[in-house]
N, C-alpha and C positions, 0 to 999 in steps of 0.2 A: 493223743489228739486225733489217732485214725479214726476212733471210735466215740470219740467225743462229738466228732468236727455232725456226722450222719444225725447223731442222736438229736443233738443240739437243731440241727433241720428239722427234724419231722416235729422236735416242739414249738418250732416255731411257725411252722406250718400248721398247727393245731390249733396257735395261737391267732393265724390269719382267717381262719374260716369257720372257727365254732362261736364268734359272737354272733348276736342277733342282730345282726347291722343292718335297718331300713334301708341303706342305699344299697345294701348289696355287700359281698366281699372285695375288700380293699384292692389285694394284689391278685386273690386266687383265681385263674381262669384257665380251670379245666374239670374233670369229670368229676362231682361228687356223689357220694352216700350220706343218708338218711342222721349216721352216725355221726361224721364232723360236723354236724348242728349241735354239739352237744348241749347249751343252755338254752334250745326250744322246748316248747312243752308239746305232750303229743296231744293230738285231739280224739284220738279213744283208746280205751284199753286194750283192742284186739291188735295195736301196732307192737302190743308190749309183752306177749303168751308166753316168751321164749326167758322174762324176769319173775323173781319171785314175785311176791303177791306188794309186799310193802315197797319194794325198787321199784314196783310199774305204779303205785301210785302216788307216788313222789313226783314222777313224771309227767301226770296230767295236768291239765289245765288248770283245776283247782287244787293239787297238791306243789306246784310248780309255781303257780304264777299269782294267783289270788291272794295264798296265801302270804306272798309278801309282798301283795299291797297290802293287805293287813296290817301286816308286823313290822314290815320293813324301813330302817331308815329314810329309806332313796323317798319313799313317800312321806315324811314326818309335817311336811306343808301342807295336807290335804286332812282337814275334819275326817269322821268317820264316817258321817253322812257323805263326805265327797269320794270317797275311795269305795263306797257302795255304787254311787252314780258311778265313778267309772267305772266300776266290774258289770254294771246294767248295760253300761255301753259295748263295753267287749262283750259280751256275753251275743248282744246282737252282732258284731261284724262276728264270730264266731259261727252263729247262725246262718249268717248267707254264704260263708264259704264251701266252695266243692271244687270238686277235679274229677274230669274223665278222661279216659282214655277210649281210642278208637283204633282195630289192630284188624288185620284180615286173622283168620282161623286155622288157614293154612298156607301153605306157601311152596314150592322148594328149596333145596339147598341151594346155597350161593348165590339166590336171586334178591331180588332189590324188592321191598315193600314199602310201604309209607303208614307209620301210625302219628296219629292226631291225639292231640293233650287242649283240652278246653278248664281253664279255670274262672274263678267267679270269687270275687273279695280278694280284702287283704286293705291294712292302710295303706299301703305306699312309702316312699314312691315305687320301690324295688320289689317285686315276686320274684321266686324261682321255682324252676323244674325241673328235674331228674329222672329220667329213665333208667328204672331198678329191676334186678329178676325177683322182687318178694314185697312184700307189705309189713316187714316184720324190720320194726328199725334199726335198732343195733345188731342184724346180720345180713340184710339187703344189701347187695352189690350194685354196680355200676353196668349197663347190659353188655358191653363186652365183655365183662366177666365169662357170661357162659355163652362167649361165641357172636355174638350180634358187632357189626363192623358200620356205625356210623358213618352216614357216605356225606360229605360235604356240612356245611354249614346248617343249621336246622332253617327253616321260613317261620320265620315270630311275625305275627300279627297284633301288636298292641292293642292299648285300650279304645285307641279311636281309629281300630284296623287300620294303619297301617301299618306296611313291614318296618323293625327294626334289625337293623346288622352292629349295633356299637357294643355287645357284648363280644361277638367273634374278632371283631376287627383289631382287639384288646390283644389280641394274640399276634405274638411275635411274628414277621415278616416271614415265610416260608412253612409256619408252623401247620401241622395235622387241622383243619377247621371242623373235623367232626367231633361234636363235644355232644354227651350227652345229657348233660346239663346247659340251661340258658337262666339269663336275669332277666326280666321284661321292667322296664322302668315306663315311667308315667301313670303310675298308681295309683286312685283317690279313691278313699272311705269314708262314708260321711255319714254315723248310726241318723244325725238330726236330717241331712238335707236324703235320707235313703241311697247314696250315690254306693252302687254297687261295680266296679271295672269289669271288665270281661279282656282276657288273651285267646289266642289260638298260636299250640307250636306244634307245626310238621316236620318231623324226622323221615329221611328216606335211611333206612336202613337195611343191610345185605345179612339174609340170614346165615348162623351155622354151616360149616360144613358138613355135619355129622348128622344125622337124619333123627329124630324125637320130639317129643313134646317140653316147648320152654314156657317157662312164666315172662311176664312184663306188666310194669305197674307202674305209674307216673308218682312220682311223691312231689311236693307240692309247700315251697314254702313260704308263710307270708307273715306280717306283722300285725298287730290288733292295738298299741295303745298312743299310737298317733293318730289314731282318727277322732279323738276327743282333744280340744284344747288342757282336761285336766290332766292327761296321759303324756303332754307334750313340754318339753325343754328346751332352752335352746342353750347347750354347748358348743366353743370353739367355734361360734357363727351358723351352727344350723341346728335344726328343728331335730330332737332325737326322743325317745319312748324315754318317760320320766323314770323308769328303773334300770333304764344305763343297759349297756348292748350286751352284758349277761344278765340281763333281769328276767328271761323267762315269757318274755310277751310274743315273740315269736312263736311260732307255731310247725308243726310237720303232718300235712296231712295226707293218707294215700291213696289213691284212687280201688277201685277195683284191680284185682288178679286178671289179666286175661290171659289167655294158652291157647298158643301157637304150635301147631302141629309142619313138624318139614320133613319133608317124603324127599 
């Protein structure tokens, strides 16, 4: 049972944070990686170099998520002409999504800097952000991996600027609030009425102690098939993507690489 009691944790931990839950993750509130998304699909194949050739396209948009609206039971209510409209539709919230990152170049050791993460889409209600050292999904870390010491709480800027704090506050009484992931809720996509969200999140972060060049990269994750009423269900009393919270509609998208040099 010592070794059970662990094992049985971390699946069920895998369990909490790799569906593609529009609101977000249920329990999990704390640092993640690119990886425990595991049922999103990536939005290109340069997140995937480090898979063989057939694993990374299995993985994309259309080997991941199209294809079982296609095929799939979850959709058997939707004509073939309707599961065309809604890949039309995803196809555009697809199109208006992006993510940047904004980092100074250089720095020094153990001093404080501030990088900025500007996204753009996603259906809603819920996005997320991650601050990663790579662009490469199943082996991008979390930035303290290689040294980086999130200082406080990030400053989230929702979709109608203001700040929100109800993802930190999730966090137990006395707990670390530097996360380097956030959830930004108030989300809306609309391929008919064009309604595109915009966030802004600033991390103040304390560089390495160790003096070199690091990577950082915002990954960026958001949902695509609630922005259509044909993409939409309602389970258990709320609105949820017609192929169920591992269907694939989710997305993982990454910003640019940038490098930071600390003297």
């Amino acid at each position: 049972m010592r070794v059970l009691a662990p094992m049985l944790s971390l699946v069920m931990i895998g369990v909490a944070v790799a569906w593609a839950d529009p609101y977000g993750p249920p329990y999990a509130v704390t640092d993640m990686a690119p990886f425990c998304a595991s049922c999103h699909s990536s939005t290109s194949l340069d997140q995937l170099s480090d898979l063989p050739p057939d694993a990374a396209a299995a993985e994309t948009i259309e080997g991941k998520h199209f294809s079982r609206i296609r095929t799939d039971p979850a959709y058997r209510d939707l004509s073939p002409a309707d599961r065309e409209q809604l890949i039309a539709a995803i196809k555009w919230m697809d199109e208006q999504a992006s993510v940047t990152i904004k980092a100074p170049s250089q720095a020094r050791r153990n001093s404080q800097i501030e990088v900025t993460v500007v996204t753009r889409g996603g259906a809603g209600p819920v996005v997320g952000v991650s601050l990663v050292d790579s662009a490469i999904r199943f082996q991008s870390r979390p930035i303290s991996a290689s040294g980086f010491k999130v200082v406080g709480p990030a400053l989230v800027a929702g979709p109608n600027g203001k700040p929100q704090t109800q993802w930190a506050e999730r966090r137990l009484r006395g707990s670390d609030m530097g996360l380097s992931t956030v959830m930004i809720a108030g989300i809306e996509g609309d391929p008919v009425t064009k309604r595109v969200d915009e966030t802004r999140t600033t991390w103040v972060l304390r560089t390495p102690p160790e003096p070199g060049s690091y990577s950082l990269a915002a990954a960026f994750y958001y949902g695509t098939e609630k922005g259509r009423p044909l993409g939409t269900v309602i389970r258990n009393g709320r609105a949820e993507p017609r192929g169920g919270p591992g269907g694939a509609s989710g997305r993982i998208m990454f910003s640019d690489v940038v490098k930071i040099t600390v003297k």
